[in-house]
PAVOTI-929068 format. One record per residue (C-alpha): y, x, z. Coordinates in nm, 3 decimals. Each point is the difference from the previous one (the first is absolute). Layout:
% residues N
<atom north="Y" east="X" up="Z"/>
...
//
This chain:
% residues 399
<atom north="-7.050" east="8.087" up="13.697"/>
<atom north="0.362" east="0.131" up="0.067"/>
<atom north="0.073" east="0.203" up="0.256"/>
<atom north="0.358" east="0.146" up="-0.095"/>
<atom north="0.202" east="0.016" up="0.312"/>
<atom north="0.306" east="-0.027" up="-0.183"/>
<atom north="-0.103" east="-0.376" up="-0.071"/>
<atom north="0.146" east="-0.195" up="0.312"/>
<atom north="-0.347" east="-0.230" up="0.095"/>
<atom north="0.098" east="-0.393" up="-0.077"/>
<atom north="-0.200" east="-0.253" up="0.243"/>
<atom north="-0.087" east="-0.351" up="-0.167"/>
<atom north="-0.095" east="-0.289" up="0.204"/>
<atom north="-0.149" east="-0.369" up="-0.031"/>
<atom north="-0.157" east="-0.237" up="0.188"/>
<atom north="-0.376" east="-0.180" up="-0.037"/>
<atom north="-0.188" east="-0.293" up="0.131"/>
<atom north="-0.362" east="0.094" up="0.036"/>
<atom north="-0.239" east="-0.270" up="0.079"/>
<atom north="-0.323" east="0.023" up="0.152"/>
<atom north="0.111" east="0.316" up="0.226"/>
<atom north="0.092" east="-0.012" up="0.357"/>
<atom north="0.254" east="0.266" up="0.125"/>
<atom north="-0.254" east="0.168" up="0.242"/>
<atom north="-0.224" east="0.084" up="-0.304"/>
<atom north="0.274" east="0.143" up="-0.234"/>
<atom north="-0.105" east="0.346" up="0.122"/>
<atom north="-0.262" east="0.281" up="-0.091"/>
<atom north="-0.130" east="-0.116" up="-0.362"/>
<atom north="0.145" east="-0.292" up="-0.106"/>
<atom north="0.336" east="0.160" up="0.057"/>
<atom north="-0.131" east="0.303" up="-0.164"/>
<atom north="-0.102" east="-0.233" up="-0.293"/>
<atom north="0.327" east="-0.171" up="-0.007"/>
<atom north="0.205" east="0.337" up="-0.019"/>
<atom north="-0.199" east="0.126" up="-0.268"/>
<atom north="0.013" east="-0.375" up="-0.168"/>
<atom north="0.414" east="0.075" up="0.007"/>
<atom north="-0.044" east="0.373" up="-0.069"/>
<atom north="-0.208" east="-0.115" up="-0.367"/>
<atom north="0.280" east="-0.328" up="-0.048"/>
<atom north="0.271" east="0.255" up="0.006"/>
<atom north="-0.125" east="0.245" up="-0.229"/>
<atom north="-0.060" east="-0.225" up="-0.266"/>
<atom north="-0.354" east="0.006" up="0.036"/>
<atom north="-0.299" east="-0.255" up="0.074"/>
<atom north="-0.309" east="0.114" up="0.253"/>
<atom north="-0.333" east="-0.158" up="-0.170"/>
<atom north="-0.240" east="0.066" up="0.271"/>
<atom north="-0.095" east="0.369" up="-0.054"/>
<atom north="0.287" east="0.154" up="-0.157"/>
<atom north="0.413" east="-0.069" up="-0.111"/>
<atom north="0.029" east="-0.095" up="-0.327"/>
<atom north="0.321" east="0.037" up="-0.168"/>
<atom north="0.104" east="-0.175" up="-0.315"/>
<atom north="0.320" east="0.171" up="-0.090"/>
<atom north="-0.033" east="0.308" up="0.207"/>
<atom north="0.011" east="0.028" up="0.382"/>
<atom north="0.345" east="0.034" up="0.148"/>
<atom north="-0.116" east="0.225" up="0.318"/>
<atom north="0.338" east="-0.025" up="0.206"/>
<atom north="-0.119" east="-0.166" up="0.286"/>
<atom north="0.106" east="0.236" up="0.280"/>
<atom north="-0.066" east="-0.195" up="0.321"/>
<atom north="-0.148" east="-0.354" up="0.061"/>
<atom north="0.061" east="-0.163" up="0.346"/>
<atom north="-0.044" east="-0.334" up="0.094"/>
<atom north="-0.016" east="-0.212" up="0.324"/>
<atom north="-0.164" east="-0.362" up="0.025"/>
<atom north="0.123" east="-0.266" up="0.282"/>
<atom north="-0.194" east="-0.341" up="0.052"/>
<atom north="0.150" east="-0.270" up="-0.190"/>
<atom north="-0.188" east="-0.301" up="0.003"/>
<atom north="-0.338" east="-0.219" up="-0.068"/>
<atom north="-0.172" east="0.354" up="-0.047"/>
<atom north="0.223" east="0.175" up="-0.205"/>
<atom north="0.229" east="0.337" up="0.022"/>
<atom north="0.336" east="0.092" up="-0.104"/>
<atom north="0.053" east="0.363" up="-0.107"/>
<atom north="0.281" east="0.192" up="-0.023"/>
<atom north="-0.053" east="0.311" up="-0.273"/>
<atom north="0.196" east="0.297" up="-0.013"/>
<atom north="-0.032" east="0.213" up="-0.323"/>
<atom north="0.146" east="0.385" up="-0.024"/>
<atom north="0.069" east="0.144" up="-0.350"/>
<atom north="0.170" east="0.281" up="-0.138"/>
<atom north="0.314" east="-0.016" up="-0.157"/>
<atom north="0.214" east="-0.373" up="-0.156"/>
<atom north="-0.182" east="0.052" up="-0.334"/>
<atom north="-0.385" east="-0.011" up="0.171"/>
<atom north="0.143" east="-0.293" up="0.238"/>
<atom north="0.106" east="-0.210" up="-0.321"/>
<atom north="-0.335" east="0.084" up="-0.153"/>
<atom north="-0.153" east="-0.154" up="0.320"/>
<atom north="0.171" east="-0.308" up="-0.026"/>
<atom north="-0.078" east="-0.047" up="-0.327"/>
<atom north="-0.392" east="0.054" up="0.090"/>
<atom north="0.042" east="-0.236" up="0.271"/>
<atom north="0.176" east="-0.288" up="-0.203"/>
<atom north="-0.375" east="-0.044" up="-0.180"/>
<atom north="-0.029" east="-0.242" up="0.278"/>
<atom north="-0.195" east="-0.035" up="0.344"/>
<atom north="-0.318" east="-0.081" up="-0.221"/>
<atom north="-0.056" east="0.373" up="-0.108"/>
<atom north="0.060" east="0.060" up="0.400"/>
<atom north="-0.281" east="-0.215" up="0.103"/>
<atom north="-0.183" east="0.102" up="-0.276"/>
<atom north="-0.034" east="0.379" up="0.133"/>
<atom north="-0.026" east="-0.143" up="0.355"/>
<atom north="-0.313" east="-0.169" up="-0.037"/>
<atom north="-0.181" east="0.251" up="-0.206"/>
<atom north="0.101" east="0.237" up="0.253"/>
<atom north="-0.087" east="-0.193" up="0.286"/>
<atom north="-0.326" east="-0.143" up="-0.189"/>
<atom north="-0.219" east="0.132" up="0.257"/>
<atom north="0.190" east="-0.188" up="0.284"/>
<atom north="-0.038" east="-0.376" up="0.019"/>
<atom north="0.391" east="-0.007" up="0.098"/>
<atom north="0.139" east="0.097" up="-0.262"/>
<atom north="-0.313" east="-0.056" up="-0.291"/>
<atom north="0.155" east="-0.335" up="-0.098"/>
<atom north="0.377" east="0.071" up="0.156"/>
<atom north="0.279" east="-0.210" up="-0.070"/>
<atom north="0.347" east="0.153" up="-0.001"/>
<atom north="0.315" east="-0.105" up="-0.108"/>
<atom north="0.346" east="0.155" up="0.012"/>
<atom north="0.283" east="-0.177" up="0.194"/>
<atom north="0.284" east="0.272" up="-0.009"/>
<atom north="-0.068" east="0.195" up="-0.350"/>
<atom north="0.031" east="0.348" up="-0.008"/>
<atom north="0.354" east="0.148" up="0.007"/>
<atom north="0.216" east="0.313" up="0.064"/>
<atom north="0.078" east="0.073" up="0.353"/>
<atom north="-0.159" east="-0.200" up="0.310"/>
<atom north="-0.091" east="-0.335" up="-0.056"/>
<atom north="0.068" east="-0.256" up="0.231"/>
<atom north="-0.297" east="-0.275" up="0.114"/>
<atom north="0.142" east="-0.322" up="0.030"/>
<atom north="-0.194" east="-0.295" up="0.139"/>
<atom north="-0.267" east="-0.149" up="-0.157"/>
<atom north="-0.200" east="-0.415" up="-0.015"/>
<atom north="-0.326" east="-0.002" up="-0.047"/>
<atom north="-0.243" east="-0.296" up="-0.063"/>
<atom north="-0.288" east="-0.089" up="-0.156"/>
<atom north="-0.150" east="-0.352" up="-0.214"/>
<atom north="-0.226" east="-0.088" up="-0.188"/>
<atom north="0.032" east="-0.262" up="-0.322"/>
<atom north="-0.285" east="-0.191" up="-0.101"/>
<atom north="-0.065" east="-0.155" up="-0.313"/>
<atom north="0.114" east="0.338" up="-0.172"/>
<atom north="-0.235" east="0.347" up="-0.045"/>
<atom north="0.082" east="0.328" up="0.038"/>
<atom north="-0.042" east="0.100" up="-0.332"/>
<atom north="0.298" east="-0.258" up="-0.073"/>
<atom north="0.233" east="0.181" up="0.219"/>
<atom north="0.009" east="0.301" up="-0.164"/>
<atom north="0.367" east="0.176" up="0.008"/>
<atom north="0.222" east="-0.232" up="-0.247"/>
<atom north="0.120" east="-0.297" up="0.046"/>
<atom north="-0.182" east="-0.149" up="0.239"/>
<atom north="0.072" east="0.270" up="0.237"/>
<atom north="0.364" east="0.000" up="-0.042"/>
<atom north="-0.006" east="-0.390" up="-0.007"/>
<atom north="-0.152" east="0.023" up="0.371"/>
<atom north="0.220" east="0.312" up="0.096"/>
<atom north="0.295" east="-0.230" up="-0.121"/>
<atom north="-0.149" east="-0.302" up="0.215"/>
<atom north="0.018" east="0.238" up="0.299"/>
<atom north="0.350" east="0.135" up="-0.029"/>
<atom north="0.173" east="-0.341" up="-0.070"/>
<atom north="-0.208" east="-0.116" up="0.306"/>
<atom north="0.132" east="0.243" up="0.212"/>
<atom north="0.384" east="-0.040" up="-0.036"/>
<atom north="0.303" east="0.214" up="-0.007"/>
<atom north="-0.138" east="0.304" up="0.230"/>
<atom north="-0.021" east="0.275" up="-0.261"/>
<atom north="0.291" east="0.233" up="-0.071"/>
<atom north="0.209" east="0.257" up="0.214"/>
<atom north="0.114" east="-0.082" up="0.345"/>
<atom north="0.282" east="-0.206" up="-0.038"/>
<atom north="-0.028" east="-0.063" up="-0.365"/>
<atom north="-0.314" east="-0.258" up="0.047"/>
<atom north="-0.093" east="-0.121" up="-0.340"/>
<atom north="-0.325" east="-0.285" up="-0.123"/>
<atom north="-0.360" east="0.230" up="-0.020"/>
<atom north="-0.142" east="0.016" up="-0.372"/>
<atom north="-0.331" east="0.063" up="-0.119"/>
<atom north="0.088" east="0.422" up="0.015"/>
<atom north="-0.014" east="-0.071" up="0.383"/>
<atom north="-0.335" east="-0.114" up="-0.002"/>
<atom north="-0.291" east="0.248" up="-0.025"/>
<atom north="-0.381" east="-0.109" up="-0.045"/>
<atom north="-0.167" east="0.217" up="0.225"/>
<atom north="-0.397" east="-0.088" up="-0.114"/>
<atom north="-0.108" east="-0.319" up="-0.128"/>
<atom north="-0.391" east="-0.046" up="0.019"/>
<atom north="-0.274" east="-0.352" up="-0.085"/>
<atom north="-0.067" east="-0.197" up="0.267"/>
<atom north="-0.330" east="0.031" up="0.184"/>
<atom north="-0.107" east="-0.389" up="-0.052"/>
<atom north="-0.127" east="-0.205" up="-0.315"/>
<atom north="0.335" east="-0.144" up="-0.078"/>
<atom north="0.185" east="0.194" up="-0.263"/>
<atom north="0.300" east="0.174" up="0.193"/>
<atom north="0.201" east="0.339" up="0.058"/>
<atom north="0.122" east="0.129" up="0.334"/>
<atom north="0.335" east="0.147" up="-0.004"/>
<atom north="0.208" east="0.275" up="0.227"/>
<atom north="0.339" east="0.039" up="-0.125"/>
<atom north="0.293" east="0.204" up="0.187"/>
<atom north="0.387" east="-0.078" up="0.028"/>
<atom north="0.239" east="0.312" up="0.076"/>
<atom north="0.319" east="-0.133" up="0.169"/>
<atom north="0.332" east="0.139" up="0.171"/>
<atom north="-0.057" east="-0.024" up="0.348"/>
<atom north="-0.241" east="-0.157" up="0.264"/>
<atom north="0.200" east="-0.248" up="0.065"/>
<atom north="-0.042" east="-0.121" up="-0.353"/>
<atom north="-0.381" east="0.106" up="0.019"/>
<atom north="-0.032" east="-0.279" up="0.237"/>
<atom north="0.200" east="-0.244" up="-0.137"/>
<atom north="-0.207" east="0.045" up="-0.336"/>
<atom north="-0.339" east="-0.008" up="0.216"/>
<atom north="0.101" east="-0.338" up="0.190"/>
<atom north="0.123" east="-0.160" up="-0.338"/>
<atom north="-0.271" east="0.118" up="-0.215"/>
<atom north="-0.295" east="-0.102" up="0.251"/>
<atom north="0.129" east="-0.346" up="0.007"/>
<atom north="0.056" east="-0.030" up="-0.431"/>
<atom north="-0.354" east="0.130" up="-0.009"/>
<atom north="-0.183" east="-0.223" up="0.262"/>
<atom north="0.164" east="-0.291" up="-0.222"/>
<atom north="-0.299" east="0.017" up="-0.248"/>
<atom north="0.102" east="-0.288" up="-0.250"/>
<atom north="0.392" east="0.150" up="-0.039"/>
<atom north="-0.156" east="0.349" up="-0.006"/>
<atom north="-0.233" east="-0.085" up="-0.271"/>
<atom north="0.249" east="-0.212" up="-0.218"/>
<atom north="0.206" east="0.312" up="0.004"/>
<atom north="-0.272" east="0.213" up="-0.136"/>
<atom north="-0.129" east="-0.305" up="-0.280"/>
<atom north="0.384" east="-0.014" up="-0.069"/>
<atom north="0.027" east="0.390" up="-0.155"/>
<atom north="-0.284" east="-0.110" up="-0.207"/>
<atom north="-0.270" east="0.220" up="-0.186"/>
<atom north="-0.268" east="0.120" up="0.150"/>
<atom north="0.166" east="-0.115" up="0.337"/>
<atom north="-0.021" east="-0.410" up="-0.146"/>
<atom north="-0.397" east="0.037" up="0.144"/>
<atom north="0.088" east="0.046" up="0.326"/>
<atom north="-0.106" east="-0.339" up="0.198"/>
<atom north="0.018" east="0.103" up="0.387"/>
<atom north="0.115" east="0.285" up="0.211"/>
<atom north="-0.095" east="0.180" up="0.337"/>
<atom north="0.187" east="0.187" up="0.233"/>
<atom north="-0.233" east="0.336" up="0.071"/>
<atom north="0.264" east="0.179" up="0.205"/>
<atom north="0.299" east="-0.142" up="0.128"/>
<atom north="0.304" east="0.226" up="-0.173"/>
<atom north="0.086" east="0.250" up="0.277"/>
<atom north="0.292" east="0.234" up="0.059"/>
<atom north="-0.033" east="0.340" up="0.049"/>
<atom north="0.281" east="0.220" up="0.065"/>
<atom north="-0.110" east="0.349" up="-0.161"/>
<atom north="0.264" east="0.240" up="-0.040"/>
<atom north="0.180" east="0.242" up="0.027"/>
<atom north="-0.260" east="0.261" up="-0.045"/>
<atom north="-0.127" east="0.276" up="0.175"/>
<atom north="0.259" east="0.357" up="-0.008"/>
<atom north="-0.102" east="0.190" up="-0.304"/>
<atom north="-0.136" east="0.316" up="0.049"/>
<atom north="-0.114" east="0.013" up="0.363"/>
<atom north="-0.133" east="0.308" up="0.118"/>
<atom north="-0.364" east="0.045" up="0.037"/>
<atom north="0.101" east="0.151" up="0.396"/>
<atom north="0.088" east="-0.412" up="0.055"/>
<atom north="-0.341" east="-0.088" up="-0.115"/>
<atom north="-0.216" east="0.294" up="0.190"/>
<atom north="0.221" east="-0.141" up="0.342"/>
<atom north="-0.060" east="-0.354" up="-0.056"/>
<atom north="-0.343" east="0.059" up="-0.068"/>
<atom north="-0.003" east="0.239" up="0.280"/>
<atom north="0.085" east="-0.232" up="0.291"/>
<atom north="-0.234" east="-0.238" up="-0.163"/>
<atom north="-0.333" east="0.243" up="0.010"/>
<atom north="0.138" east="0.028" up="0.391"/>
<atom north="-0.021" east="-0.340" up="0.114"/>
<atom north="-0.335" east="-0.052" up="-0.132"/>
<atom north="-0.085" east="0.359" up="0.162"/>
<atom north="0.114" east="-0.118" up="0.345"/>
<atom north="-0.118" east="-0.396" up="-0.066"/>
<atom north="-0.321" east="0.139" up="-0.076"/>
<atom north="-0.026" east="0.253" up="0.319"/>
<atom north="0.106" east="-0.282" up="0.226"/>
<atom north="-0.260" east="-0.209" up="-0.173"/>
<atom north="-0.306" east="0.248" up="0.065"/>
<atom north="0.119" east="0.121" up="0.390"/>
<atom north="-0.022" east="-0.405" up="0.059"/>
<atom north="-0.326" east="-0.034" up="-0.160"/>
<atom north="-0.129" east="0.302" up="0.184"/>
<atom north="0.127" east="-0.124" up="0.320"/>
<atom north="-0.184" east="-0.355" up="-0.065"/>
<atom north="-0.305" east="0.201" up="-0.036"/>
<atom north="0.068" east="0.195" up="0.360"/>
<atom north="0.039" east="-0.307" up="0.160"/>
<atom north="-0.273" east="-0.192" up="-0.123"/>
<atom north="-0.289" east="0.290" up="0.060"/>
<atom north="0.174" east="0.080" up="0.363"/>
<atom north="-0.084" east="-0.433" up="0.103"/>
<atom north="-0.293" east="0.026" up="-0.180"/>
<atom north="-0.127" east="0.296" up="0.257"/>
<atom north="0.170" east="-0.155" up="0.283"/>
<atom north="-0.205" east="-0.319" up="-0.040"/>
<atom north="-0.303" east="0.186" up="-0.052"/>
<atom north="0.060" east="0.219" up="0.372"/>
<atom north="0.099" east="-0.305" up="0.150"/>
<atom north="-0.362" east="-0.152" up="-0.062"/>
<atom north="-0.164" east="0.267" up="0.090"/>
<atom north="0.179" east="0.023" up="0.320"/>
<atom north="-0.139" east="-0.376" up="0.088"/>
<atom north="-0.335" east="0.122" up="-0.123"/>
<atom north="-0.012" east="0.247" up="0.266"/>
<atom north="0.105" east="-0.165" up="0.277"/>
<atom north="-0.254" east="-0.290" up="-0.071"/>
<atom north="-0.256" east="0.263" up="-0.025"/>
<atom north="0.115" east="0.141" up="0.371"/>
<atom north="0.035" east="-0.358" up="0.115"/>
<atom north="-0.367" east="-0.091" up="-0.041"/>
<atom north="-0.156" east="0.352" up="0.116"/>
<atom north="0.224" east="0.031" up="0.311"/>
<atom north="-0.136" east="-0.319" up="0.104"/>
<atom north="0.335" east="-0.128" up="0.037"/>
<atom north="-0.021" east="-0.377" up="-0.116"/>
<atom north="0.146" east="-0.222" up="0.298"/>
<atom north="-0.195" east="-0.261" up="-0.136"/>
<atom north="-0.337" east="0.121" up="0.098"/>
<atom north="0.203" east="0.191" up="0.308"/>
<atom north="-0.159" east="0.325" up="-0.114"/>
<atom north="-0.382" east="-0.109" up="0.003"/>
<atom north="-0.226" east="-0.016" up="-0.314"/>
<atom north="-0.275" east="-0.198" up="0.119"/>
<atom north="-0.341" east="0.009" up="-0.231"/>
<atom north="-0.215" east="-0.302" up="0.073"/>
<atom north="-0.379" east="0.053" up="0.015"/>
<atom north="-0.223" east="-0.268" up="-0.139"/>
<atom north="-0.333" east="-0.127" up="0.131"/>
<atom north="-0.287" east="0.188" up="-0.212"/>
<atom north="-0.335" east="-0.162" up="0.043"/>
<atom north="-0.263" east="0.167" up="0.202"/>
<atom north="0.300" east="0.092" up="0.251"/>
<atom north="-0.017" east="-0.150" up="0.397"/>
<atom north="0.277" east="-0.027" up="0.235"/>
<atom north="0.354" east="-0.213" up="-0.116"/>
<atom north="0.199" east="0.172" up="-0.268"/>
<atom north="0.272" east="0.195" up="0.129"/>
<atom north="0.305" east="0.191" up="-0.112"/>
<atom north="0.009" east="0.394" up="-0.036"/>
<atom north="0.459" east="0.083" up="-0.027"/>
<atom north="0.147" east="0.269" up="-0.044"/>
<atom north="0.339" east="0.095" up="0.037"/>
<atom north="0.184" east="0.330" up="-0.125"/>
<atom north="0.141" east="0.226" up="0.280"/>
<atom north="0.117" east="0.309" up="-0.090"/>
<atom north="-0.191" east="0.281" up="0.077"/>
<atom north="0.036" east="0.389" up="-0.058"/>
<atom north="-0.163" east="-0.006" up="-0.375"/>
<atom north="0.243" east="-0.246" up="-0.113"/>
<atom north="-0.353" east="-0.225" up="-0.022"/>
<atom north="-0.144" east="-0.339" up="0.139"/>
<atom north="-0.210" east="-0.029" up="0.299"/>
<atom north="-0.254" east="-0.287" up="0.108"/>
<atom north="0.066" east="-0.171" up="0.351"/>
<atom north="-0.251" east="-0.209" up="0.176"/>
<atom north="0.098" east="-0.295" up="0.154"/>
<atom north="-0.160" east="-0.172" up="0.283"/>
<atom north="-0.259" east="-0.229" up="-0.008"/>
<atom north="-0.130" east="0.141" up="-0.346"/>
<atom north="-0.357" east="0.119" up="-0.034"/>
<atom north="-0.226" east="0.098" up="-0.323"/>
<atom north="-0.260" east="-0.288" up="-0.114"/>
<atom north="-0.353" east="-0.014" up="0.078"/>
<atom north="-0.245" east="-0.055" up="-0.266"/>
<atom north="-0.316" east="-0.177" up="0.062"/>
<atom north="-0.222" east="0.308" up="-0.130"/>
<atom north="0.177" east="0.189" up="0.266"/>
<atom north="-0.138" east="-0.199" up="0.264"/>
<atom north="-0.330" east="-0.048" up="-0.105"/>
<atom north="0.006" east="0.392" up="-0.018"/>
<atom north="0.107" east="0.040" up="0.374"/>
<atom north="-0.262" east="-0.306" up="0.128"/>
<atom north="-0.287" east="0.218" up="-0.182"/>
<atom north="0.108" east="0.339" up="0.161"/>
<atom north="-0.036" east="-0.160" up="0.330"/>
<atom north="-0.330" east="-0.130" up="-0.074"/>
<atom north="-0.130" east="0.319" up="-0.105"/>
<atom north="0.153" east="0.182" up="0.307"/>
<atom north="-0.189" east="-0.248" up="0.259"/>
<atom north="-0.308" east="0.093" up="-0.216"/>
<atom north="0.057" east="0.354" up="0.066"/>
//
């Protein structure tokens, strides 16, 4: 690889649809994979799976490989590529690596990527080629629809592709061109992102194609014409029988996703210093820091408050607890006025009427409980008692 200083470094640049990627996930390996993908596309060579195979002898002039991915639509990316080489002979070498076509891109993309379900069956196709100097993203329709009565192995790129790229364009009107210099879309407007069977019994082939226009203005105005043309499915499939070949088969259409307009461009400021990244990612890392401090001091203070009611319930019950317990031994029930009477019960064998023994608490120096009488109670009299006194008597007059 060149390193001569004396070779002023010359940055190329294009533009690519990838489908199947979200912006958020172009990071870490897939846009390692993609770099590399360029890196191998540049140099004239072709990544197999375990090692770069090159036909007519590896270029190795890649100097620098940057590239930044914004959401376009229905699941797909648009990436802006920056490539530094040394010197105008290695950047007209590069070009004329590059002009073998997006296919040798995705190619080396998905056999680096094979390990990643992303990017294992990618789809990627080029909007703004690769070119000299910084390359300008322009706005972009995508849509997607499927045509039944016609297999995918009948759309292969020929005819029928450029028959329903053609189909497209003239459906879309007079929004192509410079600004100011409007001029009727052809079929070199039209780009077949992926085209794929459909999952059902009936013989068919889902389409996604992609429209590069001047403006935004004009990517809506192609959006809102082209939705309509498309949800017409008896003039949108005449137009396809009428290019004829493989396309004659075709006996319905469906509308998979409405043609949207996505305003892409321009891209990204070459060459941004890493310092921007570390800061961006650095204020970042400290909001989730400080969300995630907030996050635990509330959790720990739901926890504080939740075992300080739990205790205060349990003291408040033992509280009542206690003063039931003083309630009943203090003898202070005002129901019963402070007496606990204990009824006796008649026992057989026992003379005299049945009375009641009470007793009331008074306080006393031992904290304890003391008997009263009351008057008017005596102890029973048993009738072996008796007969005991009658026969003491008898023996005394004896005596």
């Amino acid at each position: 690889m060149p390193t001569d200083v004396n070779m002023p470094p010359k940055v190329l640049s294009f533009v690519a649809l990838l489908d199947g990627v979200y912006a958020k996930q172009f990071t870490g390996e897939i846009k390692a994979a993609y770099d590399l993908a360029v890196q191998d596309w540049v140099d004239g060579s072709k990544y197999d799976g375990t090692e770069t195979v090159c036909k007519t002898g590896c270029l190795k002039i890649t100097q620098l490989v940057e590239s930044n991915a914004t959401d376009s639509a229905d699941h797909t990316v648009s990436i802006s590529t920056y490539v530094t080489v040394l010197g105008d002979d290695n950047a007209q070498k590069a070009l004329a690596s590059m002009s073998r076509g997006s296919e040798v891109l995705q190619y080396n993309l998905r056999h680096r990527g094979g390990q990643l379900d992303e990017l294992s069956h990618a789809e990627l196709t080029l909007t703004s080629p690769p070119s000299l100097g910084k390359v300008v993203a322009k706005p972009v329709v995508i849509g997607a629809v499927s045509l039944m009565g016609l297999g995918k192995e009948s759309f292969a790129p020929g005819s029928e592709q450029l028959g329903f790229r053609t189909v497209i364009a003239q459906a879309a009107g007079s929004v192509c061109g410079n600004m100011g210099a409007p001029r009727a879309c052809g079929a070199k407007d039209v780009e077949i992102m992926d085209y794929s069977s459909l999952d059902r019994r009936e013989t068919g082939v889902r389409i996604k194609f992609v429209m590069e226009v001047d403006s935004k203005a004009d990517a809506d105005k192609a959006a809102a014409t082209l939705t309509k043309f498309l949800h017409d499915s008896a003039r949108f499939t005449a137009a396809l029988v009428a290019q004829g070949d493989g396309l004659a088969k075709v006996t319905g259409t469906a509308v998979d996703m409405d043609p949207t307009a996505s305003k892409m461009g321009p891209p990204p400021v070459h060459g941004k210093g890493d310092d921007d990244d570390k800061a961006s990612g650095g204020g970042s890392t400290g909001l989730v820091v400080a969300l995630c401090i907030v996050s635990a001091l509330l959790l720990v203070g739901c926890i504080m408050g939740a075992v300080y009611l739990v205790k205060k319930d349990k003291l408040h019950l033992d509280m009542n607890r206690e003063e039931e317990s003083a309630r009943i031994f203090s003898g202070s029930d005002q129901a019963a006025g402070g007496i606990f009477t204990i009824p006796t019960a008649e026992v057989i064998g026992v003379s005299g009427e049945p009375s009641q023994g009470s007793f009331m608490p008074v306080n006393s120096s031992e904290g304890g409980m003391s008997m009263q009488d009351f008057p008017g109670a005596r102890p029973p009299k048993y009738d072996d008692d008796e007969e005991r006194e009658s026969f003491s008597k008898l023996e005394d007059g004896r005596l």
